[in-house]
N, C-alpha and C positions, 0 to 999 in steps of 0.2 A: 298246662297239661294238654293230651294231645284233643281232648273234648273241652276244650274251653269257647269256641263258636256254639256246643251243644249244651252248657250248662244247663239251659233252663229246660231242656230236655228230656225226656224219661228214654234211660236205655233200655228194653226187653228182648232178651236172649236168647235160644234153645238150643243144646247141644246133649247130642249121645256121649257121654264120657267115656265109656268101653270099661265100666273098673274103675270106679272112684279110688279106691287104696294105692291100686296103681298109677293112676294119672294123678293123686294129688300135686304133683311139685305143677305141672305142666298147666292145672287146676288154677294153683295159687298163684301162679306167675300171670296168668290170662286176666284173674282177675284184677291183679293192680294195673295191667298195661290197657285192658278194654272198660274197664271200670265204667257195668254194667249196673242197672237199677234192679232188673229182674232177672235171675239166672233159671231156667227149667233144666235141670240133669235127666237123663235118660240113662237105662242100663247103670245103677249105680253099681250092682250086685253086691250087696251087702246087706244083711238087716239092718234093723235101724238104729242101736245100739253098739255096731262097727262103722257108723259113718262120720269119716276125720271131723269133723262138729266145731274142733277147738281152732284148729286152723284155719278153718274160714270168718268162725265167728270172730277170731282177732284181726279180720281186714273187715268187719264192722259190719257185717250179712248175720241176719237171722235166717234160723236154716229151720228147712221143714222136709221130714222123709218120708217115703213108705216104700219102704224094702222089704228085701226077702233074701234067703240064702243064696247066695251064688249065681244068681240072674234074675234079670229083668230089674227091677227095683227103679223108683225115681223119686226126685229131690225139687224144691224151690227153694232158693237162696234170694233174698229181698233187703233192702237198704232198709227199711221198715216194716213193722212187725202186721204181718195179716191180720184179719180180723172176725176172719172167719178161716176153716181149712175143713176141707171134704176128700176121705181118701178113697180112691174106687171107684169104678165108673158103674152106676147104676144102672139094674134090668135083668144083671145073672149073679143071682146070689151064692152059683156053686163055682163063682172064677175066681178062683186062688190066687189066681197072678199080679201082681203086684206093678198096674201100667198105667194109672192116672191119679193125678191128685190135681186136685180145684185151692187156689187160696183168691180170699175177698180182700183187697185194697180198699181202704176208705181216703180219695183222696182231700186236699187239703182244704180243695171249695165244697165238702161232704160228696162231690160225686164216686160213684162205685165204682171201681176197675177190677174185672174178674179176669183171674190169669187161671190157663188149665194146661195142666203138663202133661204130655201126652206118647206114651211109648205105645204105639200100636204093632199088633203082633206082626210078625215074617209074613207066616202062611206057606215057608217052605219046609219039606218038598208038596207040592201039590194034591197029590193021590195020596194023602194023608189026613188024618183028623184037624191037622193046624190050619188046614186051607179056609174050611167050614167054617173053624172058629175064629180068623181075621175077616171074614163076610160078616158074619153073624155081632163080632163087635167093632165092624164097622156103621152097624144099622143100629147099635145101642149109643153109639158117639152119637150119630145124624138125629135119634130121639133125643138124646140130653143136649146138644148143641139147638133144636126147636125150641125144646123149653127155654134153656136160660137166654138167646136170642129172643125172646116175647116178654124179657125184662127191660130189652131196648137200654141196657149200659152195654161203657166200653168192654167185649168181652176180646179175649184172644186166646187162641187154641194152639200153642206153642207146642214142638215135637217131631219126635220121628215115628213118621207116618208110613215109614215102609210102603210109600207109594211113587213111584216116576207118573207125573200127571200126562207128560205128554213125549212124544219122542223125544223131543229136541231137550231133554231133560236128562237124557243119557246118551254115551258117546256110537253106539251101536245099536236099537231098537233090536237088531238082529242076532244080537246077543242076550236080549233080554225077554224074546218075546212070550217063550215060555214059563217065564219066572211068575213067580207071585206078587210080584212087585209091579208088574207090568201089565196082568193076563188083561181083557178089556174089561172085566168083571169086577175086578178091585180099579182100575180105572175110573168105568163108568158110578159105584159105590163113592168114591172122593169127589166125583163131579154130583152126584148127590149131596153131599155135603157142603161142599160151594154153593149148589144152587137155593140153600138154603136162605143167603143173603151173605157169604161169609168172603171175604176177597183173600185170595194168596199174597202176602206184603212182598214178596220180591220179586213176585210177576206183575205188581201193579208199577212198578219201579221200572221196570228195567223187560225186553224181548231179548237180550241177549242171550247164545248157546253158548255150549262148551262152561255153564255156571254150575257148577255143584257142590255139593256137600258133605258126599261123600267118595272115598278112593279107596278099594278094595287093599289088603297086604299082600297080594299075592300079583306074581305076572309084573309086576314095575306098575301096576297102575297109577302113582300117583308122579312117576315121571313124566310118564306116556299122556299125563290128563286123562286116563280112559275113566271117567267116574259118572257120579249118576246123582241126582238133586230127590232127595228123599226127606231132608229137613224141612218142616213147612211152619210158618207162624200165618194160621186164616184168622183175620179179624172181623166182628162185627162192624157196622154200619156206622158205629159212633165209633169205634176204634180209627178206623178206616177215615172217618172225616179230621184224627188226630195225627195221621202217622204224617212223619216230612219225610225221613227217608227209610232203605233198607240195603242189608247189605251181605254178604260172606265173609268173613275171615279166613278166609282159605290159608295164607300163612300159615297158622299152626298146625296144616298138617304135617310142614316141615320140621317140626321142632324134634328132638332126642323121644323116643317112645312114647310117639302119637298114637291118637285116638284114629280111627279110620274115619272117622266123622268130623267136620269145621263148626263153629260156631254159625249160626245163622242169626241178625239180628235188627231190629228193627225200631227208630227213634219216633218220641211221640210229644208233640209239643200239647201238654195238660191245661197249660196256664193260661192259654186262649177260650 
């Protein structure tokens, strides 16, 4: 297989699906061909009682949801079964929306691996109520990322983070500067987060530009490359002394009724 130098490996993954119902074929073909350990879905939009379950579960993923009607909703799919799952990001207990879930890996030397899937909100348009509340639960991630970082296991914070960290993370700064994605406020709020001890795995990898994650449907962007790196897996300190590599799958954006989003993902050799 095409991971057979990576066997010993752990693969951990995070991708925006845009619509699980919709994407399943594009879903289930990714997974046999990237045949990942950890999968984070984002955006499933579904409850959790509409999500294809049986199709995944017969390429041998145990599947864990917390959806919602028609948007936002997210998923982990794991080669074994977690041992703990926490759904929701803790601090506001009137956020209905349905953008984190925690599952606890025990692995096989008993140490912990905590994986967190992470759909953080847009925040557009700006002069709106959404801006406020992508600030506001960007400083309730950087509170539950203190804590479970002061447990000093491997943690990793897989997801779309609806943030470009730096220009060179998108094809135009000039086209983004007003966004929500970009303003220096949600910026400077993610470099909060990092500086909490957490490293971006595919910037520890690699300075290369023109790397993203995502390509707009509109305008030829994903001809033209005009796209912009908004998928992020930040790892703890022990995660971070595990990872060997990281990478994009950019490929599937090209596949029949893509996702605007790539797979982002990142290997970690456990057994050291």
């Amino acid at each position: 297989s095409a991971r057979s130098e990576q066997d010993r490996e752990m693969k951990i993954a995070t991708w925006n699906i845009n619509g699980v119902k919709a994407r399943i074929d594009n879903l289930t073909q990714w997974l046999k061909d990237s045949d990942p350990d950890i999968v984070c879905l984002q955006e499933i939009k579904t409850v959790d009682e509409g999500f294809p379950r049986l199709e995944i579960e017969a390429l041998g993923y145990h599947v864990e949801t917390h959806g919602q009607k028609g948007f936002n909703g997210v998923a982990i799919l794991s080669k074994t079964s977690p041992s703990e799952v926490n759904r929701g990001l803790p601090g506001d207990p009137l956020d209905e929306q349905s953008r984190f879930l925690e599952a606890v890996f025990t692995l096989p030397d008993t140490r912990i691996l905590r994986v967190c899937c992470i759909y953080l909100p847009n925040g557009n348009p700006v002069d709106t109520e959404k801006y406020p509340y992508k600030l506001a639960w960007m400083e309730r991630l950087r509170s539950f990322a203190a804590e479970r970082l002061a447990y000093e296991e491997m943690l990793v914070l897989a997801g779309d983070y609806n943030v470009i960290p730096e220009p060179h993370d998108c094809f135009d700064p000039k086209v983004w500067e007003n966004d929500a994605l970009f303003l220096p406020q949600t910026r400077a709020a993610f470099r909060r987060l990092e500086n909490l001890g957490l490293t971006d795995a595919v910037r520890a990898t690699t300075d290369a530009t023109q790397f993203y994650s995502f390509w707009d449907y509109q305008a030829g962007a994903w001809p033209k490359n005009n796209g912009i790196r908004i998928d992020h897996l930040l790892l703890s300190p022990e995660a971070v002394d595990r990872m060997t590599s990281a990478a994009i799958e950019k490929h599937v954006r090209a596949w029949e009724k893509p996702s605007d989003h790539v797979p982002v993902i990142a290997y970690f050799d456990f057994a050291a």
